[in-house]
CHARMM-style PDB file with segment names, atoms N, HN, CA, C and O in Angstrom:
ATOM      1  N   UNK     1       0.824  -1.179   0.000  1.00  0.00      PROA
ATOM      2  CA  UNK     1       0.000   0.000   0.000  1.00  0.00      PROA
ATOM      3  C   UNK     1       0.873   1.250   0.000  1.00  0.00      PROA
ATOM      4  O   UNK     1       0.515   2.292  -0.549  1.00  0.00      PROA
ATOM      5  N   UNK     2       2.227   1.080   0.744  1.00  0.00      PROA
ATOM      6  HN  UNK     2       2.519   0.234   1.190  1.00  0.00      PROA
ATOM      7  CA  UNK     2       2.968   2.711   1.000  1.00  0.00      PROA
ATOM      8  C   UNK     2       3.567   3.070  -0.300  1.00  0.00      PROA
ATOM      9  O   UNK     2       3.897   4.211  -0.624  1.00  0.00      PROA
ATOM     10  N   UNK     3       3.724   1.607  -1.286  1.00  0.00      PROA
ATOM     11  HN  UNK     3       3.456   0.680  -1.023  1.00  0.00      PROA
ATOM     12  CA  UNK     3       4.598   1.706  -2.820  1.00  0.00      PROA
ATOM     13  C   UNK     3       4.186   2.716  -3.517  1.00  0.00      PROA
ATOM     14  O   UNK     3       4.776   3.413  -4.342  1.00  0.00      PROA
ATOM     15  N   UNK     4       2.940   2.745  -3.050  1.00  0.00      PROA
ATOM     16  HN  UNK     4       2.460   2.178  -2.380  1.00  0.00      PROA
ATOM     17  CA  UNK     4       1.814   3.782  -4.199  1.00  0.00      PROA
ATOM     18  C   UNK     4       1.834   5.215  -3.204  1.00  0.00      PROA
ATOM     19  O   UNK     4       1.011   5.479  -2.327  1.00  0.00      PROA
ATOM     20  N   UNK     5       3.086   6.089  -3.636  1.00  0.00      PROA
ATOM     21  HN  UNK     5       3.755   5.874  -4.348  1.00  0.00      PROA
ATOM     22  CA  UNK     5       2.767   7.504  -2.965  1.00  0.00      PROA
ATOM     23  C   UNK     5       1.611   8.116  -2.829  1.00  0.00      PROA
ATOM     24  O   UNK     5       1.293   8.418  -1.679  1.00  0.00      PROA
ATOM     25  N   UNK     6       1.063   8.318  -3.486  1.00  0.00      PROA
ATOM     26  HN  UNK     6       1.320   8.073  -4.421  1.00  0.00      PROA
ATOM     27  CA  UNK     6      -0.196   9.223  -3.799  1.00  0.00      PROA
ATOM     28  C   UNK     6      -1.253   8.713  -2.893  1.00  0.00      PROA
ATOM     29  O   UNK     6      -1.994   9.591  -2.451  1.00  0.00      PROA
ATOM     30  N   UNK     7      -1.564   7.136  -2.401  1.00  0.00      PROA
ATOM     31  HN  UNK     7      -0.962   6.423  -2.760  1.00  0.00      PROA
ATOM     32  CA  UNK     7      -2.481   6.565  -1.961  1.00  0.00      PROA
ATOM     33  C   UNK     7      -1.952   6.813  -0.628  1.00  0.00      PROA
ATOM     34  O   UNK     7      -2.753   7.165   0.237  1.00  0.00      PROA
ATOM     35  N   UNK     8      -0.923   6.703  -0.381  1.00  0.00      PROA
ATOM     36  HN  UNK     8      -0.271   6.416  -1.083  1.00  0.00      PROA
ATOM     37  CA  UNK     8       0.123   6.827   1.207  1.00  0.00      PROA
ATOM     38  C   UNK     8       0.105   8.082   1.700  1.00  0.00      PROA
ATOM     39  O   UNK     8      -0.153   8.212   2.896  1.00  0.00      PROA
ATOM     40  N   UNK     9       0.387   9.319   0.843  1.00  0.00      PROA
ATOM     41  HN  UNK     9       0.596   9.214  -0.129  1.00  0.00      PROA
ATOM     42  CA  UNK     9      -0.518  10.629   1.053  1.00  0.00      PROA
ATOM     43  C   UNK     9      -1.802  10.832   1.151  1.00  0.00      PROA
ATOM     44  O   UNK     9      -2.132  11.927   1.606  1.00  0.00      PROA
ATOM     45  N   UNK    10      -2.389  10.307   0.942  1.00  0.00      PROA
ATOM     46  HN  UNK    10      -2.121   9.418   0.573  1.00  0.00      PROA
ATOM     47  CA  UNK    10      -3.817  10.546   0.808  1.00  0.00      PROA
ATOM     48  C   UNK    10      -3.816   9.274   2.415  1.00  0.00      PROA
ATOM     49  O   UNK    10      -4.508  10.069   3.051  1.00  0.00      PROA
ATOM     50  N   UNK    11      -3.762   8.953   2.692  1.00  0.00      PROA
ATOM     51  HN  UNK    11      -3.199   8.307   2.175  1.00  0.00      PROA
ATOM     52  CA  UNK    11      -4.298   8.039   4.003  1.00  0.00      PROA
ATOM     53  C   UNK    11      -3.207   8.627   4.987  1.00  0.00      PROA
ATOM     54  O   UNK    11      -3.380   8.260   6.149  1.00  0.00      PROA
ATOM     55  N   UNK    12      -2.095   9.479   4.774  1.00  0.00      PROA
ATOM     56  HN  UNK    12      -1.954   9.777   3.830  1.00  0.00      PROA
ATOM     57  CA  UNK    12      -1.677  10.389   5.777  1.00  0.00      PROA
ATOM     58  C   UNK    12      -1.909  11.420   6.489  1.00  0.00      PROA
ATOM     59  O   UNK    12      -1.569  11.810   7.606  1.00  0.00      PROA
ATOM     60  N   UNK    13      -3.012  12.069   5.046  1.00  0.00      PROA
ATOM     61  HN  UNK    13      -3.289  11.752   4.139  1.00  0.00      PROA
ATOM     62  CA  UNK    13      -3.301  12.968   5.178  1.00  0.00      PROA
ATOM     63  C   UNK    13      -4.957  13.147   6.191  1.00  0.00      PROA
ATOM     64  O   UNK    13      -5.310  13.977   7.028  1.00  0.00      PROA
ATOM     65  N   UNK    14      -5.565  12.061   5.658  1.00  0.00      PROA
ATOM     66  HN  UNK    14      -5.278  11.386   4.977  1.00  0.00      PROA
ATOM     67  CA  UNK    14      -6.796  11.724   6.672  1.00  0.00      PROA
ATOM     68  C   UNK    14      -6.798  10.875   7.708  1.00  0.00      PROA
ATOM     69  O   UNK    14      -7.901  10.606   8.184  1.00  0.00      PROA
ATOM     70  N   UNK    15      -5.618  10.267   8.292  1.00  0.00      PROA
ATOM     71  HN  UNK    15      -4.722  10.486   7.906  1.00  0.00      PROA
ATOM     72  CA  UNK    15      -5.560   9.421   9.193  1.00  0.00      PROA
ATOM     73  C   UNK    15      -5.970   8.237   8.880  1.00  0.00      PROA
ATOM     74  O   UNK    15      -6.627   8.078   7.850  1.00  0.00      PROA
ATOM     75  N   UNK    16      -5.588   6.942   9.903  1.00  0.00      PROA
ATOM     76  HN  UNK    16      -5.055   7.071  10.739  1.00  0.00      PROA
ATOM     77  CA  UNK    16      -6.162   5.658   9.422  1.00  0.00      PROA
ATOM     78  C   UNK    16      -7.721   5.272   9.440  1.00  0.00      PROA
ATOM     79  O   UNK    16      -8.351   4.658   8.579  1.00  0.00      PROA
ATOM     80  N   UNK    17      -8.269   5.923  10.938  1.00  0.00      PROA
ATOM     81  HN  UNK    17      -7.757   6.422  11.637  1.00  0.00      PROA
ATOM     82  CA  UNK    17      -9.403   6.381  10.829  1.00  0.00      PROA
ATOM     83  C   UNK    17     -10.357   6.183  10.164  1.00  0.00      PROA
ATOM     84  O   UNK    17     -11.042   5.220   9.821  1.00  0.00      PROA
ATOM     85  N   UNK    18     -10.314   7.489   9.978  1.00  0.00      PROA
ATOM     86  HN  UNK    18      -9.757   8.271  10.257  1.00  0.00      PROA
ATOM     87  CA  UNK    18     -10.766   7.807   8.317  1.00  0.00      PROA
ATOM     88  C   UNK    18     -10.920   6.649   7.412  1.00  0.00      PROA
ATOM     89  O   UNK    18     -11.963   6.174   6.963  1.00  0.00      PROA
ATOM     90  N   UNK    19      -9.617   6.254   7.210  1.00  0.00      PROA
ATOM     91  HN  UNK    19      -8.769   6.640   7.575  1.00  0.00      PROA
ATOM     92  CA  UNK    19      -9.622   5.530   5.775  1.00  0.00      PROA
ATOM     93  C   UNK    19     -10.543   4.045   6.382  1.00  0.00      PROA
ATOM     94  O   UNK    19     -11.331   3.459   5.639  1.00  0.00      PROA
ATOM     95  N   UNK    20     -10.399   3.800   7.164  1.00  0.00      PROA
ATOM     96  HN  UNK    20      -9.758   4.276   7.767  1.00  0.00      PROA
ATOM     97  CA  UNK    20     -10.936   2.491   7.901  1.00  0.00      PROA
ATOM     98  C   UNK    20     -12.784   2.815   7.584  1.00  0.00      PROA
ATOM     99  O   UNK    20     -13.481   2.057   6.909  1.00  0.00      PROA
ATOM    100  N   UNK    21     -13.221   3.926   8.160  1.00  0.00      PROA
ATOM    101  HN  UNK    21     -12.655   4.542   8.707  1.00  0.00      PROA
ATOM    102  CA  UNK    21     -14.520   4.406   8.229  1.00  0.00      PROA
ATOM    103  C   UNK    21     -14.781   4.659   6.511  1.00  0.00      PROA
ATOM    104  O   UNK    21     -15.958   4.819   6.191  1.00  0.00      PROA
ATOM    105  N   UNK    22     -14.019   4.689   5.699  1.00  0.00      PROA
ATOM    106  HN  UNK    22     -13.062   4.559   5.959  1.00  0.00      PROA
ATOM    107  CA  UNK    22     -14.862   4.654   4.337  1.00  0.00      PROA
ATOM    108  C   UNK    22     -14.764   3.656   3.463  1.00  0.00      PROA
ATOM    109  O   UNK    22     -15.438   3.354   2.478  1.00  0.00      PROA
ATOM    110  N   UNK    23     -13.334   2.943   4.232  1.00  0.00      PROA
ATOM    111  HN  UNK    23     -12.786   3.189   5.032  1.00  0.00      PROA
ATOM    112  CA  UNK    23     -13.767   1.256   3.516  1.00  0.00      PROA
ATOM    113  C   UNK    23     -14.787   0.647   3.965  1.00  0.00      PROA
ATOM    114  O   UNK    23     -15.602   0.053   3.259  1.00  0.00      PROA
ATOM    115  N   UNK    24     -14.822   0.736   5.087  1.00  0.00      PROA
ATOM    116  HN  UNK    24     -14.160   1.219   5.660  1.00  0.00      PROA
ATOM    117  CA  UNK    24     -15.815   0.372   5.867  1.00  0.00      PROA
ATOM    118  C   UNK    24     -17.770   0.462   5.262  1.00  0.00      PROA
ATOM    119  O   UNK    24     -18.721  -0.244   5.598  1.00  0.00      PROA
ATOM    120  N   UNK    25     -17.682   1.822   4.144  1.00  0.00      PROA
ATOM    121  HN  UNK    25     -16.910   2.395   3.871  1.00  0.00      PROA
ATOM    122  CA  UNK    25     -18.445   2.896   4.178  1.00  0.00      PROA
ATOM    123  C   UNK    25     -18.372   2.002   2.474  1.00  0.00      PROA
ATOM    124  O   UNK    25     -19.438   1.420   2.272  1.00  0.00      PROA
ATOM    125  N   UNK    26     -17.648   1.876   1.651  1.00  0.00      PROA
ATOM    126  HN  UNK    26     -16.782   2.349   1.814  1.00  0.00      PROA
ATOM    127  CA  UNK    26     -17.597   1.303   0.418  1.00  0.00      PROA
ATOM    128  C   UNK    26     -17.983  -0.021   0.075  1.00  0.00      PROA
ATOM    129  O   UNK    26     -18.500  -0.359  -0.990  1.00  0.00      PROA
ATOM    130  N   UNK    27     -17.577  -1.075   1.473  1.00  0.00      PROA
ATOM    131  HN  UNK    27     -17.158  -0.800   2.339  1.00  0.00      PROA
ATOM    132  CA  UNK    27     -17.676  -2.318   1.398  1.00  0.00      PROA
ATOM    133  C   UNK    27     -19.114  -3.052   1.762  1.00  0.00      PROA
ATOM    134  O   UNK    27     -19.502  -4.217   1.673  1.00  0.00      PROA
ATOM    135  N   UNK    28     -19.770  -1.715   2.252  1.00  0.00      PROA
ATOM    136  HN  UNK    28     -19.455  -0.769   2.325  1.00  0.00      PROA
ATOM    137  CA  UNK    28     -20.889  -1.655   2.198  1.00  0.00      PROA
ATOM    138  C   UNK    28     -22.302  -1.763   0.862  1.00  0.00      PROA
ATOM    139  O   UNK    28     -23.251  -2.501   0.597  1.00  0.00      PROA
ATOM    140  N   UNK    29     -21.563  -0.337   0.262  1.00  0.00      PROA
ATOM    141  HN  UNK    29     -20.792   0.263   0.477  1.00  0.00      PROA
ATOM    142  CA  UNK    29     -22.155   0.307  -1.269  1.00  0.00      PROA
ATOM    143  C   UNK    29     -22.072  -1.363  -1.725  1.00  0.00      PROA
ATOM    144  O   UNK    29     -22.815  -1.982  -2.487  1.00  0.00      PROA
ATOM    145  N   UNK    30     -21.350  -1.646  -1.259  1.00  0.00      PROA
ATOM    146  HN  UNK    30     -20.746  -1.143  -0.640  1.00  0.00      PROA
ATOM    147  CA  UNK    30     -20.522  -2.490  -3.234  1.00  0.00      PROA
ATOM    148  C   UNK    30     -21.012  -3.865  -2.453  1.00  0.00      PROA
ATOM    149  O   UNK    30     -21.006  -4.791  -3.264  1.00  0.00      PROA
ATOM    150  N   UNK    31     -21.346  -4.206  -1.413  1.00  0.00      PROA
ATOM    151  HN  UNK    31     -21.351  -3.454  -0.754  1.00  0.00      PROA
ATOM    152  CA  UNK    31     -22.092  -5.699  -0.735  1.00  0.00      PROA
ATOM    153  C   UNK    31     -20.208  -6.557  -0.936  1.00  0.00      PROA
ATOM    154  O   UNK    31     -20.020  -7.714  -1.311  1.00  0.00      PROA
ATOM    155  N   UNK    32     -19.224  -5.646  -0.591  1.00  0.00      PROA
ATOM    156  HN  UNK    32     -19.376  -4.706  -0.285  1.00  0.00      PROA
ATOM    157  CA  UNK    32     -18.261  -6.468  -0.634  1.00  0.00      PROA
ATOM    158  C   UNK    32     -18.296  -7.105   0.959  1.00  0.00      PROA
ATOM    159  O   UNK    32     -19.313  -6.887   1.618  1.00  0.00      PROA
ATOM    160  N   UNK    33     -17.388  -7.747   1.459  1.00  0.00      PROA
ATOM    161  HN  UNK    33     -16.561  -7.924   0.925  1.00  0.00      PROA
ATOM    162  CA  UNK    33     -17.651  -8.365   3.350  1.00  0.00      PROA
ATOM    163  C   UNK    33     -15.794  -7.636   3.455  1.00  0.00      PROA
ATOM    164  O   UNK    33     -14.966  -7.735   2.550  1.00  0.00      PROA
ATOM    165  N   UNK    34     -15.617  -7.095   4.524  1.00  0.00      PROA
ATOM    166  HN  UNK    34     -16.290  -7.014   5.260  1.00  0.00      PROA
ATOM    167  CA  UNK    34     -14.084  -6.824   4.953  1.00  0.00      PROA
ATOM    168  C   UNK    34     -13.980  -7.216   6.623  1.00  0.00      PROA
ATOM    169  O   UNK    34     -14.680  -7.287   7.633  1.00  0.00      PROA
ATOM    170  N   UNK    35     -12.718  -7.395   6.194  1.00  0.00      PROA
ATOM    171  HN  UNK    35     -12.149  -7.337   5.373  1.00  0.00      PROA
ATOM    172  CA  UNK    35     -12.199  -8.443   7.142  1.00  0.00      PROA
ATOM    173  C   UNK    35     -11.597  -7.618   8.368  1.00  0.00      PROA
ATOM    174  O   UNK    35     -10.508  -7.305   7.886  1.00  0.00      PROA
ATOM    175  N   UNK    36     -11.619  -7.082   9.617  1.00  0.00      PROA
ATOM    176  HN  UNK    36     -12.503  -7.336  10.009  1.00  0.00      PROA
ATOM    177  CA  UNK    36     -10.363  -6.355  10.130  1.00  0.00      PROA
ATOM    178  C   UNK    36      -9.974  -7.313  10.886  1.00  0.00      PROA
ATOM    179  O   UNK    36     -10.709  -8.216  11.285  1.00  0.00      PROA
ATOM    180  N   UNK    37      -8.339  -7.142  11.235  1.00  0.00      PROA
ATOM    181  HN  UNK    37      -7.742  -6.409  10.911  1.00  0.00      PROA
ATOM    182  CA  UNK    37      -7.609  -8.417  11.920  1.00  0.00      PROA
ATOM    183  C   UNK    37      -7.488  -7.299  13.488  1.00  0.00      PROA
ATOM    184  O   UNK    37      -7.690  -6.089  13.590  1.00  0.00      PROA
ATOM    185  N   UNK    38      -7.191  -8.048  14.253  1.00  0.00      PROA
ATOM    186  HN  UNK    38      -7.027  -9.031  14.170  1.00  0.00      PROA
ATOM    187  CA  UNK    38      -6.963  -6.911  15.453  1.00  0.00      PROA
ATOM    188  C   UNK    38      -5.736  -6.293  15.114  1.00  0.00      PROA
ATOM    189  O   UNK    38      -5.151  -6.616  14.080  1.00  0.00      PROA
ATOM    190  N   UNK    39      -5.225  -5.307  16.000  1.00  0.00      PROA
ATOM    191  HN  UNK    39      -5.701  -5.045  16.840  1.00  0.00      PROA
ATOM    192  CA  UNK    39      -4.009  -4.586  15.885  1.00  0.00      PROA
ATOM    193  C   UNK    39      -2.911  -5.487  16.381  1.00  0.00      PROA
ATOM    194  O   UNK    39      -1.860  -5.310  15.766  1.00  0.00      PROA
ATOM    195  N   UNK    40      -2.856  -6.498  17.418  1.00  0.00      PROA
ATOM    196  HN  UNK    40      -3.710  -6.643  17.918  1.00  0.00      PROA
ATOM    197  CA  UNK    40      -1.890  -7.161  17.550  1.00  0.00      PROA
ATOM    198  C   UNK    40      -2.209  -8.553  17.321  1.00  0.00      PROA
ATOM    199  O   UNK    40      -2.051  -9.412  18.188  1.00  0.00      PROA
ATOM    200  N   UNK    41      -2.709  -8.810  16.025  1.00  0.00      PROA
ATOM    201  HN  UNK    41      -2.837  -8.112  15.320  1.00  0.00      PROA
ATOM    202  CA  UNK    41      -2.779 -10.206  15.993  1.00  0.00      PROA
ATOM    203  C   UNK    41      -2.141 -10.387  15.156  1.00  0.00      PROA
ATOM    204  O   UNK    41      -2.392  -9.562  14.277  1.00  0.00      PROA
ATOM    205  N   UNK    42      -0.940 -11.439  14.722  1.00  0.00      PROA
ATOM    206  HN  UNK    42      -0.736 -12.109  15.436  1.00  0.00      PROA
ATOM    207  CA  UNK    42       0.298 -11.970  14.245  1.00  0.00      PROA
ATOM    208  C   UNK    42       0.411 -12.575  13.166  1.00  0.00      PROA
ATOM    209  O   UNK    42       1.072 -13.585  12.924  1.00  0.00      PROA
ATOM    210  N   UNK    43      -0.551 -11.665  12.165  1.00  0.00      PROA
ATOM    211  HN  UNK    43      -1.087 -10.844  12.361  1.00  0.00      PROA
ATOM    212  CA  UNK    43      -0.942 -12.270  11.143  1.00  0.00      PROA
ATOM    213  C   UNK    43       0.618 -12.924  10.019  1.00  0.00      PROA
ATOM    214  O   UNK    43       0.807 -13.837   9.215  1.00  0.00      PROA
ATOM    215  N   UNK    44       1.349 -11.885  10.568  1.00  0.00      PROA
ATOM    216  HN  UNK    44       1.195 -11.143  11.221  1.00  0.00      PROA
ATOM    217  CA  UNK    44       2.353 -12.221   9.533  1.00  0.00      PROA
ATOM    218  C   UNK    44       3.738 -13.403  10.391  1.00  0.00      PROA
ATOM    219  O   UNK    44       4.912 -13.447  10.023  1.00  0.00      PROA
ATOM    220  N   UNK    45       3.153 -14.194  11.503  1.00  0.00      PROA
ATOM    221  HN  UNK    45       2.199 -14.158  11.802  1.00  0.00      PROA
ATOM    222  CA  UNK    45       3.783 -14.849  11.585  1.00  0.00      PROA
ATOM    223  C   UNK    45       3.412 -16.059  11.470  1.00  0.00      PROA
ATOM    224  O   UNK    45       4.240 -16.969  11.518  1.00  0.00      PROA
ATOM    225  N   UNK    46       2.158 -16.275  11.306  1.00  0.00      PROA
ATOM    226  HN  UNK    46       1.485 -15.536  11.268  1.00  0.00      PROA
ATOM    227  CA  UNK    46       1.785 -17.615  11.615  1.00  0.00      PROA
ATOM    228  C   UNK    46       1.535 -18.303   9.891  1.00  0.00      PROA
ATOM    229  O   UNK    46       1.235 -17.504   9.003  1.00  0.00      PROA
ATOM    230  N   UNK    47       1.646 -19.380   9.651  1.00  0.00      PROA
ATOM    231  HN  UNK    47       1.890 -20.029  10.371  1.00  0.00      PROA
ATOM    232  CA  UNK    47       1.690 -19.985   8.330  1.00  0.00      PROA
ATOM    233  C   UNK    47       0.321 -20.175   7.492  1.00  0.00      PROA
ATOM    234  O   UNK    47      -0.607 -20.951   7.718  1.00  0.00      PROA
ATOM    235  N   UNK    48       0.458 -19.353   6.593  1.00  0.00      PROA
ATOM    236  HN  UNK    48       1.211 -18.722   6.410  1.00  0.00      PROA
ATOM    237  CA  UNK    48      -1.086 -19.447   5.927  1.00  0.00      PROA
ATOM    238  C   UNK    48      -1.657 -21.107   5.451  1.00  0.00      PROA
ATOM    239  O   UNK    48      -2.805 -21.410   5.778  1.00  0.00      PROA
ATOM    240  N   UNK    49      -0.942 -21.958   4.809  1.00  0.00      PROA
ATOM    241  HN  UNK    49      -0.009 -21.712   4.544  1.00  0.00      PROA
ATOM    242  CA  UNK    49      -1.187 -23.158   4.689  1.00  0.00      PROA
ATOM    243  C   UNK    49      -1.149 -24.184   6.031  1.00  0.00      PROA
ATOM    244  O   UNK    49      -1.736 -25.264   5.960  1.00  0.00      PROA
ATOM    245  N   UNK    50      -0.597 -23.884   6.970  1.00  0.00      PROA
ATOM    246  HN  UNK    50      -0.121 -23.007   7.028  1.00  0.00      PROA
ATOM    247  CA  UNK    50      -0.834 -25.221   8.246  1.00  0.00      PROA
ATOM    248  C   UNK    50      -1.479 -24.584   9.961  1.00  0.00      PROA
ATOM    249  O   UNK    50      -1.737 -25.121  11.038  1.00  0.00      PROA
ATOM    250  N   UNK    51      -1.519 -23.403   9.501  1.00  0.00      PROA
ATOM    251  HN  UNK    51      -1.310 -22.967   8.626  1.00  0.00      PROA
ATOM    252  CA  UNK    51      -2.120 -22.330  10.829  1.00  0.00      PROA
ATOM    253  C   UNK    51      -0.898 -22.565  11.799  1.00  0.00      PROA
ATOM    254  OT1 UNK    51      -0.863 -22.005  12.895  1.00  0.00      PROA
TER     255      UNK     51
END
């Protein structure tokens, strides 16, 4: 997500917040489902294929 300057400014500029409250707000419009993980849950350590 930070690769893309423009998108990394733009969610700097409104806080995470924000950006949380209009995905939130989109995933709605569009009948998509979003997922939030907690803030300290370890997503990136644990193994996607054996848990």
């Amino acid at each position: 997500m930070l690769k893309n300057h423009k998108l990394a400014s733009a969610i700097a500029d409104c806080g995470f917040y924000e950006f949380r409250r209009q995905l939130t707000y989109k995933c709605e419009w569009y009948g998509s489902t979003l997922v939030i993980a907690d803030r300290f849950y370890p997503s990136s350590q644990i193994c996607s294929h054996c848990g």
